[in-house]
N, C-alpha and C positions, 0 to 999 in steps of 0.2 A: 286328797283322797279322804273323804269322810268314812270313819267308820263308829257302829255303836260299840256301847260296852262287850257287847257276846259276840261282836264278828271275830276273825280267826285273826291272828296277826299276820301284817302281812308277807310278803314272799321273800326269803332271803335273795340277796344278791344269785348266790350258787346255786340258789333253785330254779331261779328264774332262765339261768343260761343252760342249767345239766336240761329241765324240763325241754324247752325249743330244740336245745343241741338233740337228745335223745329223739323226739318227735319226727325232727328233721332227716337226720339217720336213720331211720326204720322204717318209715311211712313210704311206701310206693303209691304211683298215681296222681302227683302232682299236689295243686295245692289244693285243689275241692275234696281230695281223699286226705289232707292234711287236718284241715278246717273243724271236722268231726272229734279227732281226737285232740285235736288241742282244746274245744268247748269241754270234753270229757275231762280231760287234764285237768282243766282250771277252775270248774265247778266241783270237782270229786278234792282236789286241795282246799277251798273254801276261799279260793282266792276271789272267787266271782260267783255272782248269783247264775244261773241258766239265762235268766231274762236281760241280764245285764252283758253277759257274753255275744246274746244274739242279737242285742241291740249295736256293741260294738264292730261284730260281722257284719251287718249291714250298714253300717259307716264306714268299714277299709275295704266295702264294695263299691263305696264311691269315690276310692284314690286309685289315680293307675299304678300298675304294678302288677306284680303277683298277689294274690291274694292271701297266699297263706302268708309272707310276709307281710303284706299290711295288718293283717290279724294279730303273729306276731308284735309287732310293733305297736299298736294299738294297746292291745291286754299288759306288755309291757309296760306300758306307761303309766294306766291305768292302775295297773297293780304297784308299782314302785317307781313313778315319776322319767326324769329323764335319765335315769341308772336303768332303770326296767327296761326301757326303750331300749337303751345302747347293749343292753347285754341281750336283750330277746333277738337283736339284730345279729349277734356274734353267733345266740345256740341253733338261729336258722341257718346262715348263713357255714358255718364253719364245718357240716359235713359233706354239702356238694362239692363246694373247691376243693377239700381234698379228696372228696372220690375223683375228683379232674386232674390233680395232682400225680397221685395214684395211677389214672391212665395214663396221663402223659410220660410218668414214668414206665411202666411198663412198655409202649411203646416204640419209646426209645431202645427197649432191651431189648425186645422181642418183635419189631415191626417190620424188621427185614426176610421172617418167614412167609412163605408163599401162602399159608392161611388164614396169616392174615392179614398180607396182602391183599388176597382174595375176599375176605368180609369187608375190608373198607372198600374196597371197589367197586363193591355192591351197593355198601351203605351208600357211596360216593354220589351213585346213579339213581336212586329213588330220592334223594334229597331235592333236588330240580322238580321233580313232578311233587314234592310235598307242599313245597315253596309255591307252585306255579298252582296247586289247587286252592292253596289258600287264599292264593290274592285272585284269582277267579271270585271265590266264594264274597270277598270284602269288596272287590270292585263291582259287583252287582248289588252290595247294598248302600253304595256311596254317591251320594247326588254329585254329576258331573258336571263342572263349567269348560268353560274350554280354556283357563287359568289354570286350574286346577289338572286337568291333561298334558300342556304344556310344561308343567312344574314335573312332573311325574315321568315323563318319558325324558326330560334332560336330566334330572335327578339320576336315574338310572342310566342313561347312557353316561354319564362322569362317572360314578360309583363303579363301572363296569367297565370304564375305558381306565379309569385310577385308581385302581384297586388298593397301594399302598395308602392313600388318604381317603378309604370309604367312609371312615367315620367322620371324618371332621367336613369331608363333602355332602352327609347325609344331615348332619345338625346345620347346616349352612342351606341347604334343599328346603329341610323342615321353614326356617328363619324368613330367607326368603319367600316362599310359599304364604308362611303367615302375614308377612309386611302388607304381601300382593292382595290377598285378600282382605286386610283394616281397609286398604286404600278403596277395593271396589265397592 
């Protein structure tokens, strides 16, 4: 990280993690509503020019992921190497699991009441039509072979007959899918 003589010095360790942590904690809306106040954050510290920040955004637009995490993780780096990285990844990262936390603990406490019983049953039943419009919406804009249909309806039917091993059947879906396709 080049800097001249009148740039700001750059970000402490603690700044770098209370900044994402606090970000991440407050910011509702995901990572597009994220995005905004971290360029705010990082240019109003002097830690990043405005042009430099939205040069970065547009490069962890090209990693998958979340977005505000790759942002994060980007500026981190950017601003204080692979310590910025690792700690931008803990101040994002470390208010959603515990709000998960947090729920699972109170559910525990509290989830044998009939209301909310009742909210997750609800939640329970719009999840399915959430799921099923998405992948409507992705399957119409996916070129089809009949590889690629075959891979996808047994993917799902094992994920869904073996629910205990969906993850390690769906990176194995993925794996095979990808071989099948090198070879054609």
């Amino acid at each position: 990280m080049d800097r001249t003589p009148n740039s700001p010095a750059p970000p402490s360790p603690g700044g770098i993690f209370w900044t994402f942590f606090r970000i991440s904690a407050v910011t509702i809306g995901g990572g597009y509503a994220m995005v905004p106040v971290i360029g705010r954050e990082v240019t109003a510290k002097g830690w990043l020019e405005e042009k430099e920040f939205y040069d970065l955004f547009a490069l962890a637009q090209s990693f998958p992921g979340p977005i505000a995490l790759n942002t994060a993780l980007i500026v981190g780096r950017r601003t204080a190497g692979i310590a910025g990285f690792c700690l931008a990844l803990a101040g994002i990262l470390v208010p959603p699991f515990a709000s998960v936390l947090v729920v699972a603990l109170l559910l525990d406490g509290f989830g044998d009441l009939a209301p909310v019983r009742g909210f997750l049953g609800g939640a329970a039943a719009v999840i399915p039509g959430l799921v099923g419009a998405l992948l409507w919406r992705m399957s119409k804009t996916r070129t089809w072979t009949v590889w690629r249909g075959v891979c996808t309806i047994c993917a799902a039917a094992a994920i869904i007959s073996f629910r205990p091993w969906a993850i390690p059947l769906f990176f194995a879906s993925v794996l095979v899918a990808l071989v099948g396709e090198a070879r054609s």
